[in-house]
C-alpha positions in Angstrom: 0.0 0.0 0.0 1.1 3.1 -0.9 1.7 6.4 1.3 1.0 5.3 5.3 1.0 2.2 7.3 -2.4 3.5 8.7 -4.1 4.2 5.3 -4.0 3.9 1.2 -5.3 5.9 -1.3 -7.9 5.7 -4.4 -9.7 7.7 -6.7 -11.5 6.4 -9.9 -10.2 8.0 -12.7 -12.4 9.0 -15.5 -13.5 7.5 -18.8 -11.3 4.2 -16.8 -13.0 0.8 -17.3 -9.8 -1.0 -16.3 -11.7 -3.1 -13.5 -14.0 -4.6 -15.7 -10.9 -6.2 -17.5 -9.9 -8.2 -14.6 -9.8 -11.8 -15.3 -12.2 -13.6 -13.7 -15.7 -13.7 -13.5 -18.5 -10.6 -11.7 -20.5 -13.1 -9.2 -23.7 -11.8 -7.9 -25.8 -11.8 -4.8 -29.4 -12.5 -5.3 -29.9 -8.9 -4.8 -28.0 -7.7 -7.3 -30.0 -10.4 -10.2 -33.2 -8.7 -8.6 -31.6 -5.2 -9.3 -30.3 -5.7 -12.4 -33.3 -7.3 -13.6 -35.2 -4.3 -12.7 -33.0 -1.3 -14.2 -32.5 -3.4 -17.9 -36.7 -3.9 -17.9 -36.7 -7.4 -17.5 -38.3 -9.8 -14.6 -35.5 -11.9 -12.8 -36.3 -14.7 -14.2 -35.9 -13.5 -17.4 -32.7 -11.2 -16.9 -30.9 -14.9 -15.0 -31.8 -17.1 -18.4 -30.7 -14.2 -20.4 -27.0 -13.7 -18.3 -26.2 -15.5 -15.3 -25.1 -18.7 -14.6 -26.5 -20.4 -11.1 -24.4 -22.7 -9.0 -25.5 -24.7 -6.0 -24.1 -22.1 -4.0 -22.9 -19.1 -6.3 -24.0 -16.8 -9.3 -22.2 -14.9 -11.7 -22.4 -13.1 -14.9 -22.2 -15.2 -18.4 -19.7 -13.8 -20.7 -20.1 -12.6 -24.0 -18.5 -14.4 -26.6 -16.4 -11.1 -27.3 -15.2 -8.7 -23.8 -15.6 -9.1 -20.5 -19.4 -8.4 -19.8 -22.7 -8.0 -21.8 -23.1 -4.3 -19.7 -20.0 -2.7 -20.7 -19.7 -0.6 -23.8 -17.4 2.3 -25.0 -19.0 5.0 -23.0 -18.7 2.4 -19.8 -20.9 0.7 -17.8 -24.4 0.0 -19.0 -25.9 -0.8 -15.1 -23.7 1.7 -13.2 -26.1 2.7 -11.2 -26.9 -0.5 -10.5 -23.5 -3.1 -10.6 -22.9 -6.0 -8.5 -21.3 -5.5 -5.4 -17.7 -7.0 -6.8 -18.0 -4.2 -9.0 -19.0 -1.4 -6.9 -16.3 -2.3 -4.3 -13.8 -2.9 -6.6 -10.4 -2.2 -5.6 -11.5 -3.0 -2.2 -11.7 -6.4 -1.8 -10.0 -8.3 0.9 -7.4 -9.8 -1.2 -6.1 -6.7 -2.1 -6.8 -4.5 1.3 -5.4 -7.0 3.3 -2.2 -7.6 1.7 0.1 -4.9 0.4 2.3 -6.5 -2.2 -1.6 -7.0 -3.6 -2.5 -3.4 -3.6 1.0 -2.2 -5.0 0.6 -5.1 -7.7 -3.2 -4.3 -8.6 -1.5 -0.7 -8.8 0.4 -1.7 -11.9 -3.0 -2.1 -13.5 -5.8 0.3 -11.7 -4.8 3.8 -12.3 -7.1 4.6 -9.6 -4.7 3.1 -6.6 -2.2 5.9 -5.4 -4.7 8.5 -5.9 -6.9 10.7 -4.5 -7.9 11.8 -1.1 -5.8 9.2 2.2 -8.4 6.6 2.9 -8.0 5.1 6.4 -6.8 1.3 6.7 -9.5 0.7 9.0 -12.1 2.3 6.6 -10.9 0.3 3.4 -11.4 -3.0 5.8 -15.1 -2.5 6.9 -15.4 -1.9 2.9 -13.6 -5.1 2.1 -15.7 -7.0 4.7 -18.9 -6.1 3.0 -17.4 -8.3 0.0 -17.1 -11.1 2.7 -20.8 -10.7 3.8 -22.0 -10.3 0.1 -19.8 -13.5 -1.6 -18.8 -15.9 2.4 -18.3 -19.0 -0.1 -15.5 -16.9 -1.8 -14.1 -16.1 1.3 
């Protein structure tokens, strides 16, 4: 982590869509499907045949067959207002928080990390932790 021992720094940068690039794939909460569903016009059932994939104990986002996700486009994120948790926390997860060889290396790739007004090491935690309420089989 950069700057203190006590805190790090971040500030999305605009027109940046670099966290939708991660490898990987966006899991959901049922929440988020209900959400989602809602703000593209579509009942859940609906929006889940249409683009998520359910396991026994996890969702996630299909991907297209060209990008990273069906709700990203040139201008950005088509369900901003809207996104799943991973993506609304996003660079705070607790891989990253919690480990600062993680947050200097995820630095390398978000233009966000380093910048920005000092956010406290205790506050980026209780951020991270929501990630571990939202998604406890991936933590």
């Amino acid at each position: 982590m950069s700057d203190t021992p006590d805190g790090i720094r971040f500030a999305c940068q605009p027109g940046c869509t670099k966290c939708c690039d991660v490898r990987g794939y966006v899991y959901l909460t049922e929440d988020d499907l209900v959400r989602a569903a809602r703000f593209v016009g579509l009942t859940p059932p609906e929006f889940e045949r249409k683009y998520v994939i359910r396991f026994k104990h996890r969702l996630r986002l299909r991907k297209p067959k060209v990008g990273q996700c069906h709700f990203l486009n040139a201008q950005g994120c088509t369900i901003h207002p809207v996104k799943p948790v991973q993506c609304r926390l996003y660079p705070f997860w607790p891989e990253l928080v919690e480990d600062r060889k993680e947050w200097a290396r995820e630095g390398r790739f978000c233009p966000g990390i380093d910048q920005g007004p000092l956010i406290q090491i205790g506050t980026a935690c209780e951020i991270a932790a929501e990630m571990k309420r939202a998604y406890p089989r991936l933590y």
